[in-house]
C-alpha positions in Angstrom: -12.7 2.8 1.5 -10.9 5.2 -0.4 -10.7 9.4 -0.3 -8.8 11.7 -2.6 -6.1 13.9 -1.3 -3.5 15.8 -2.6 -1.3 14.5 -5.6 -3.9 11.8 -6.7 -3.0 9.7 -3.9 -5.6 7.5 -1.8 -6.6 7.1 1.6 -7.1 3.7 3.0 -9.1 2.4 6.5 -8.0 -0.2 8.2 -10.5 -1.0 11.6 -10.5 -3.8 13.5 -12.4 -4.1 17.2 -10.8 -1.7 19.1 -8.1 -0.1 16.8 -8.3 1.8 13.3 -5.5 3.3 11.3 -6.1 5.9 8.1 -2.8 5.7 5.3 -1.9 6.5 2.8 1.1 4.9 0.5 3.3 6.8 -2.4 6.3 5.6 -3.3 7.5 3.1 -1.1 6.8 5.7 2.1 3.4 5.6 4.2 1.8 8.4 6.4 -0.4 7.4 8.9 -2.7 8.4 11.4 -4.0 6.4 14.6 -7.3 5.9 16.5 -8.4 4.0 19.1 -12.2 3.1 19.4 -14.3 4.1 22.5 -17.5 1.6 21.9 -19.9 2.4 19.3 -19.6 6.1 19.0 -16.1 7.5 19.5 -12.9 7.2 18.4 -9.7 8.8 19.6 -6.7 9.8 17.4 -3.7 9.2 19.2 -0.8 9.2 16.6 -0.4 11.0 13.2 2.9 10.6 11.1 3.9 11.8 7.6 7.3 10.8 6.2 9.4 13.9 5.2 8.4 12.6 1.5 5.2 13.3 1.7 5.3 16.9 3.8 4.0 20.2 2.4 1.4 18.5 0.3 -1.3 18.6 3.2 -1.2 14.9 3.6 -1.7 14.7 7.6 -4.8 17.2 7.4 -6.2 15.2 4.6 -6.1 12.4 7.1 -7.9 14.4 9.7 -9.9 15.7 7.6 -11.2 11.8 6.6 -11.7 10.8 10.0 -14.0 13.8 10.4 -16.2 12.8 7.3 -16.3 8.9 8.1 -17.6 9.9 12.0 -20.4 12.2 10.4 -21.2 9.4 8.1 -21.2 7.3 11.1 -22.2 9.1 13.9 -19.2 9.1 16.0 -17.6 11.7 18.0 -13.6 11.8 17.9 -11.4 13.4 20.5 -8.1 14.1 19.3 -5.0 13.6 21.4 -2.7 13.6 19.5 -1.1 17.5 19.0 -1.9 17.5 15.2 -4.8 16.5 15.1 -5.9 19.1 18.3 -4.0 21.5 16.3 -6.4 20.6 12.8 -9.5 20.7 14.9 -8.6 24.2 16.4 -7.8 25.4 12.6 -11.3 24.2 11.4 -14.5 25.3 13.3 -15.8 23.7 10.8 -15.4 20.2 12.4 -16.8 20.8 15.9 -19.3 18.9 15.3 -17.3 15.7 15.4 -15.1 16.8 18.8 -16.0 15.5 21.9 -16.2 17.4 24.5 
């Protein structure tokens, strides 16, 4: 599965049983972000990185942002440990919908 972000680049999804990662991959350097899966219908972001290459262009939100999208698509509520992502979800009331509470 693949999202557009800033700059043209792609998100990717990798999931297996209990782990799932969202990237993305421009040249040569890769941001990532984290989640563990909690059954069925949860997930939990633990872990978001962006190289220095790739900061200011709103790649770590975009990330977020795809995780909130594929959980409403799927029914899945996230909770976000990791401080970015807590800090995205405060910024966008928007995506309460997703949060576990």
């Amino acid at each position: 599965m693949t999202s557009p972000v800033p700059d043209d680049l792609q998100i990717e999804r990798e999931e297996s049983e209990s782990k799932g990662r969202y990237l993305v991959r421009h040249a040569g350097a890769t941001a990532e972000m984290t989640y563990s899966r909690a059954g069925e219908s949860m997930i939990i972001i633990d872990h978001t990185e962006v190289p220095d290459a790739m900061r200011g262009r709103s790649v770590g939100q975009a990330l977020v942002r795809r995780a909130v999208e594929d959980a409403r698509a799927e029914g899945r509520a996230i909770v976000p440990l990791c401080p970015f992502a807590k800090a995205q979800f405060s910024r966008h009331p928007e995506w309460q919908d997703v949060l576990k509470r």
